[in-house]
C-alpha positions in Angstrom: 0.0 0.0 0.0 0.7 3.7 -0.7 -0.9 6.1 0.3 -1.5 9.7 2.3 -4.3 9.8 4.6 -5.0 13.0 7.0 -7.6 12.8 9.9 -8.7 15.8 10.7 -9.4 16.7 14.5 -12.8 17.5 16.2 -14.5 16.3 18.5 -17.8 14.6 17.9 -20.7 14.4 20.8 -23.7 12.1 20.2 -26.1 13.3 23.0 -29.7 12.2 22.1 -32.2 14.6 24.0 -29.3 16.3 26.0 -28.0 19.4 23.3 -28.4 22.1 25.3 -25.8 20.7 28.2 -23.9 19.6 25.5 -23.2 22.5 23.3 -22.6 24.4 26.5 -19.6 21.9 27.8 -18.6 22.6 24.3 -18.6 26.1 24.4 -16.8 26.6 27.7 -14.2 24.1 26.4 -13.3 26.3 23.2 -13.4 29.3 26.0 -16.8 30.8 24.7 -18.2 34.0 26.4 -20.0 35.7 23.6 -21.3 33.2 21.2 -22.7 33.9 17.8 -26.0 31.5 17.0 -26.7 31.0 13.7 -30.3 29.1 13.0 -32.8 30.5 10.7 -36.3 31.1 11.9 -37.7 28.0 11.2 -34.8 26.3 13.2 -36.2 28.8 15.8 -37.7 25.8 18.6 -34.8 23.5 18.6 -32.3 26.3 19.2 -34.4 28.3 22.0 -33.2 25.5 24.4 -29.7 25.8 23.7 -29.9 29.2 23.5 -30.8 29.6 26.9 -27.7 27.1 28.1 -24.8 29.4 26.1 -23.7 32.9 26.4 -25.5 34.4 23.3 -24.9 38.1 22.4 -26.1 37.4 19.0 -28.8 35.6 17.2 -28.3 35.5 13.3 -31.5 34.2 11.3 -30.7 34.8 7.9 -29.7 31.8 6.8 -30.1 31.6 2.1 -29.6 27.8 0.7 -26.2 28.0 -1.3 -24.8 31.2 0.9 -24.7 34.0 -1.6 -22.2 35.9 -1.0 -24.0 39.0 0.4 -25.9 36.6 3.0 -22.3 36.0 4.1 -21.0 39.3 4.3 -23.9 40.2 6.7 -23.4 37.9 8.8 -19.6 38.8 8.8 -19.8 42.3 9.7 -22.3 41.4 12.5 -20.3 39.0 14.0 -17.9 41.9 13.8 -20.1 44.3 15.3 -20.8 41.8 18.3 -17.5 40.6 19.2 -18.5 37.4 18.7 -15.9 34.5 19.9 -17.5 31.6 19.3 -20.3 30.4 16.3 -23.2 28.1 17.3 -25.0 27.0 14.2 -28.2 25.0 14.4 -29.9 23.7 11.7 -28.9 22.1 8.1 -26.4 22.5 5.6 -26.8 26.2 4.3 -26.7 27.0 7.8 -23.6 25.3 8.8 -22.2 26.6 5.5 -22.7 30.3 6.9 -20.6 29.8 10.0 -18.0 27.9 7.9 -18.0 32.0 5.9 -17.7 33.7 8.9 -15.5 31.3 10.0 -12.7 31.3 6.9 -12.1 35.2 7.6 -12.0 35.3 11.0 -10.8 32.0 12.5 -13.9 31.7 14.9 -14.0 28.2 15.9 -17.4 26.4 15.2 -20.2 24.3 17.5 -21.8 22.8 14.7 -25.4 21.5 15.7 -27.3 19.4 12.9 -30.9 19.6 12.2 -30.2 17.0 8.7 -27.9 14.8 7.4 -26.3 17.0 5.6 -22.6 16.1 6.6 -21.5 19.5 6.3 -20.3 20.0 9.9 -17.3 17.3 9.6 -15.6 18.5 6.5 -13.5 21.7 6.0 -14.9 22.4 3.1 -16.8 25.9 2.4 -18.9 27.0 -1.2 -20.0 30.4 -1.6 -22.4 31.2 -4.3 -22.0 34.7 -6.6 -25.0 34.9 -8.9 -25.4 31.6 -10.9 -22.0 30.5 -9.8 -21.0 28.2 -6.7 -17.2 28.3 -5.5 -15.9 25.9 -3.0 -12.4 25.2 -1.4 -11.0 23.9 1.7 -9.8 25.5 4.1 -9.3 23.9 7.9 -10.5 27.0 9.4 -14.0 25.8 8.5 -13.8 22.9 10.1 -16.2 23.0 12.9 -14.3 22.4 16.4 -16.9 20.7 17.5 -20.3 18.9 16.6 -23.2 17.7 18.7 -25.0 15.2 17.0 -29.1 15.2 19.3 -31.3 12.5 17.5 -34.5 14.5 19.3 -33.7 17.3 17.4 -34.5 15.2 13.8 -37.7 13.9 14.9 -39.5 17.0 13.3 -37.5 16.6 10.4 -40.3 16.1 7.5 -40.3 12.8 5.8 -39.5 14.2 2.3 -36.2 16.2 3.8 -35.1 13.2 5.6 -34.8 11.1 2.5 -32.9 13.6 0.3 -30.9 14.8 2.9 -30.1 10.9 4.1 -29.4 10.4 0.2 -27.1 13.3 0.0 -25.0 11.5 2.9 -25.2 8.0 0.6 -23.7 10.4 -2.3 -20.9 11.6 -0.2 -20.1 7.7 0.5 -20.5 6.9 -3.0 -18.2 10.1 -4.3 -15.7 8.9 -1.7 -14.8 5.5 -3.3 -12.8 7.4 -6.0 -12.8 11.1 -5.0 -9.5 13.0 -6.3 -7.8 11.6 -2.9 -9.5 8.7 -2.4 -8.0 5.7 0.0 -8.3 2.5 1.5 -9.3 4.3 4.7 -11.8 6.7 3.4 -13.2 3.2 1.0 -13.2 1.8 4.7 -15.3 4.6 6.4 -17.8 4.8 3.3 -18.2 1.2 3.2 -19.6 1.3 6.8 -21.2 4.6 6.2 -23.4 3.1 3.3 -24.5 0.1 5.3 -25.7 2.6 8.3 -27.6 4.8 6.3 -29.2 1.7 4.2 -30.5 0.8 7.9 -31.4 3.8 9.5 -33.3 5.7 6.5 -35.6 2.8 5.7 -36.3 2.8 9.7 -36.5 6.9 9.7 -39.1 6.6 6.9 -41.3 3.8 8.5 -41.0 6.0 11.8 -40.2 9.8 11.9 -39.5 9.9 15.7 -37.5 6.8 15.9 -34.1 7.9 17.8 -32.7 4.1 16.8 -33.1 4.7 13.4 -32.3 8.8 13.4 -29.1 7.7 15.4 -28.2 5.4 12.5 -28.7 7.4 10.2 -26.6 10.4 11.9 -23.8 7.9 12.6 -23.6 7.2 8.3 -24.1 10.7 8.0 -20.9 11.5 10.1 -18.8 8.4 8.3 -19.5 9.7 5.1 -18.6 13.2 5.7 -15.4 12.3 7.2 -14.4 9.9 4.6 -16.0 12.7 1.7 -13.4 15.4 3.8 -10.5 13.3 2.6 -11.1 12.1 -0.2 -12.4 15.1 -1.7 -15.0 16.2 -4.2 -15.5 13.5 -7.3 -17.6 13.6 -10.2 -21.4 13.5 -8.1 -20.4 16.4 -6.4 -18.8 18.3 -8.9 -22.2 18.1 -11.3 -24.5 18.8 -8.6 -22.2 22.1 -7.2 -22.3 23.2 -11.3 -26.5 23.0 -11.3 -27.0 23.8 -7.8 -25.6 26.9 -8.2 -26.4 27.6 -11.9 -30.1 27.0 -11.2 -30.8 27.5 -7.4 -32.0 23.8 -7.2 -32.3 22.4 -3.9 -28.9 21.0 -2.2 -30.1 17.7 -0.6 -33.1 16.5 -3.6 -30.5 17.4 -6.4 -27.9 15.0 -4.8 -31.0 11.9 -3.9 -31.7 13.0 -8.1 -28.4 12.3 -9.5 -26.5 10.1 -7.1 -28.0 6.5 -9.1 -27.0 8.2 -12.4 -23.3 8.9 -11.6 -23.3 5.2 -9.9 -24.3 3.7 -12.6 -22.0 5.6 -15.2 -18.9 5.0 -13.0 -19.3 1.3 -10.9 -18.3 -0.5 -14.1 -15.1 0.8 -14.0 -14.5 1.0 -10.4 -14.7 -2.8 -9.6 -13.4 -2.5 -6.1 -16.1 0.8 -5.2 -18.8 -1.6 -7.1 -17.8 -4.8 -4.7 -17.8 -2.4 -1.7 -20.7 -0.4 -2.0 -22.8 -3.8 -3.1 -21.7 -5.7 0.0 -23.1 -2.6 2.4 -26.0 -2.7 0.4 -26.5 -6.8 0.9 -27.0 -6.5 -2.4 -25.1 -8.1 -5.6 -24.8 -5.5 -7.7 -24.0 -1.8 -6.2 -26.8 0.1 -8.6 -29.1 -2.7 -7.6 -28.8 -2.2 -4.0 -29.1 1.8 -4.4 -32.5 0.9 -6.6 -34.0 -1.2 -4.3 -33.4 1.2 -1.4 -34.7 4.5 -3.3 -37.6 2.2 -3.9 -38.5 1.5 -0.2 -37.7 5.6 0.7 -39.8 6.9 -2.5 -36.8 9.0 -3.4 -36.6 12.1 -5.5 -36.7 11.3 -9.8 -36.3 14.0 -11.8 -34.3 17.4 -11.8 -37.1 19.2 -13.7 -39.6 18.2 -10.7 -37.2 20.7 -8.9 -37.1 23.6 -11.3 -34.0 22.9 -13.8 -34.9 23.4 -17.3 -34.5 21.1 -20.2 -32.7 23.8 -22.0 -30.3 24.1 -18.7 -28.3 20.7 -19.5 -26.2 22.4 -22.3 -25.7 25.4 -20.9 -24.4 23.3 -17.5 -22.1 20.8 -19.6 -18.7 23.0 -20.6 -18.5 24.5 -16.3 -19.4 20.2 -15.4 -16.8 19.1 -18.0 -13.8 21.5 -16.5 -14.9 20.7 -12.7 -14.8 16.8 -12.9 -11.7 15.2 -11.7 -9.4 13.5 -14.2 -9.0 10.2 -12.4 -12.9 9.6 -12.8 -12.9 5.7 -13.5 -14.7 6.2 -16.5 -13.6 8.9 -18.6 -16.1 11.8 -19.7 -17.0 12.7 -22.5 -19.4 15.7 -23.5 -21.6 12.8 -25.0 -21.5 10.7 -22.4 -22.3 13.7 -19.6 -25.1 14.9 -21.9 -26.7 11.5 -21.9 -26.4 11.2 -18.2 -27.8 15.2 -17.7 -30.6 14.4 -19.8 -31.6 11.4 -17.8 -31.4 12.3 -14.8 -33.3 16.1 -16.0 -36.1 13.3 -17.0 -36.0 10.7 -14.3 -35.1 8.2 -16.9 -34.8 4.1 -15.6 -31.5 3.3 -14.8 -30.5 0.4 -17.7 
């Protein structure tokens, strides 16, 4: 074997039912006195609790799916204004992706609290989004210092968010097989992740309020983030950053929309990510296995169904083509990528 792998250090707190006391051992541990909470309005009952455990001298709201730019550069200057030392974020992805912006200009350390699987709060990854374009980098400022994972706080979480955002985890397994960095480590922690969230979900679904199946899926969630952190952004990701951003889709159903498509175009040349994925899924083939568990969860079909227009796949293959990795097992070609766009626009059965 050869091979780099880095770990990156945080510490991770499963406390189902007990966030509050936990974010506020967290908080006192990073040295916190005026803490920053980021959680949009509708995030606004989960985080009163915690709220009232932390020193808050500032509650931020405005929280904008894909952080535009200007949504960030609020919330900079009034972190500014308050002195803020500490961010608390509470809620999904585009929130967590706000304190990562205030975080990567002024080195505030993170509490990251998730209301989704987004997987967002264990990578040091940030995207910012000017107009119809999305930029992303890494950066270890971003990475939160800590995350408190509270299955309570995802019993609310409605069914048709669960499955999308539980997909969007799967995809960040899937993209990790042969990310840019990919290893035998991250193959390792995706393998596992896969096999959690092909429990948990299915239970989640069945049973909104079930903290076995939430805490499953949360535990997946977290695998597959930490495995995605290293072995960076592959060719799921990369497609789904272009249209998110081009188009203002919506983060989590894009990813449960695409994910089968980009499985199926690249497990034929990736026969150790095929045999791994496949044996998480119990399944014998990996695409199989993804079917038959989109099946049971009623996942999201189609890109148009979430606003992309037909005319959109051209315009989104020459920014797709440039972002993709070039060790993607199977090559890319614009023909190839137009195929795949226009199926997954349509919802089209995977042969």
């Amino acid at each position: 074997m050869k091979f780099t792998h880095q770990t990156l250090p945080q510490r991770v707190v499963f406390a189902a039912g007990d966030s509050p006391v936990a974010v506020a051992a967290e908080v006192e541990a990073l040295g916190g006195s005026k803490v920053m909470l980021i959680a949009s309005d509708r995030e606004k009952e989960l985080a009163d609790p915690i709220a009232k455990e932390i020193p808050v001298v500032l509650r931020h709201e405005e929280v904008v799916m894909h952080v535009p730019v200007e949504v960030a550069a609020r919330a900079l200057r009034v972190a500014a204004d308050a002195g803020a030392d500490v961010l608390v974020s509470v809620g999904g992805g585009s929130t967590t992706g706000l304190a990562k912006a205030v975080a990567l200009t002024t080195g505030l350390p993170i509490v990251a609290v998730p209301t989704t699987y987004a997987g967002s709060e264990a990578t040091n990854v940030w995207g910012l989004t000017e107009g119809e374009t999305k930029t992303t980098g890494v950066d270890d400022k971003v990475l939160p210092a800590s995350v408190v994972y509270d299955a309570a706080l995802l019993t609310t979480l409605p069914g048709e968010m669960t499955v999308a955002s539980g997909l969007n985890a799967m995809a960040h397994c899937v993209d990790s097989m042969w990310g840019p960095r990919a290893d035998p480590i991250d193959r390792a922690l995706a393998q596992e992740g896969i096999r959690a969230l092909a429990t948990g979900l299915p239970a989640v679904a069945d049973d909104s309020t079930s903290v076995e199946g939430i805490e499953q899926t949360l535990y997946g969630a977290y695998l597959a983030a930490v495995a995605f952190a290293s072995a960076g952004s592959g060719m799921h990701h990369k497609i789904c950053h272009v249209l998110g951003g081009m188009f203002n889709l919506p983060h989590a159903q894009t990813h449960a929309v695409v994910l089968p498509y980009v499985l199926a175009f690249n497990a034929p040349h990736a026969p150790e990510a095929e045999t791994r994925i496949a044996q998480a899924f119990g399944s014998r083939k990996a695409s199989a296995g993804l079917a038959a568990l989109r099946e049971v969860l009623d996942a999201p079909r189609a890109l148009r169904d979430y606003g992309m227009p037909q005319e959109g796949i051209a315009k989104a293959l020459g920014p797709v083509m440039k972002a993709i990795p070039a060790n993607n097992p199977t090559p890319v070609t614009y023909a190839n990528l137009t195929l795949l766009l226009e199926a997954a626009w349509a919802g089209d059965p995977i042969n």
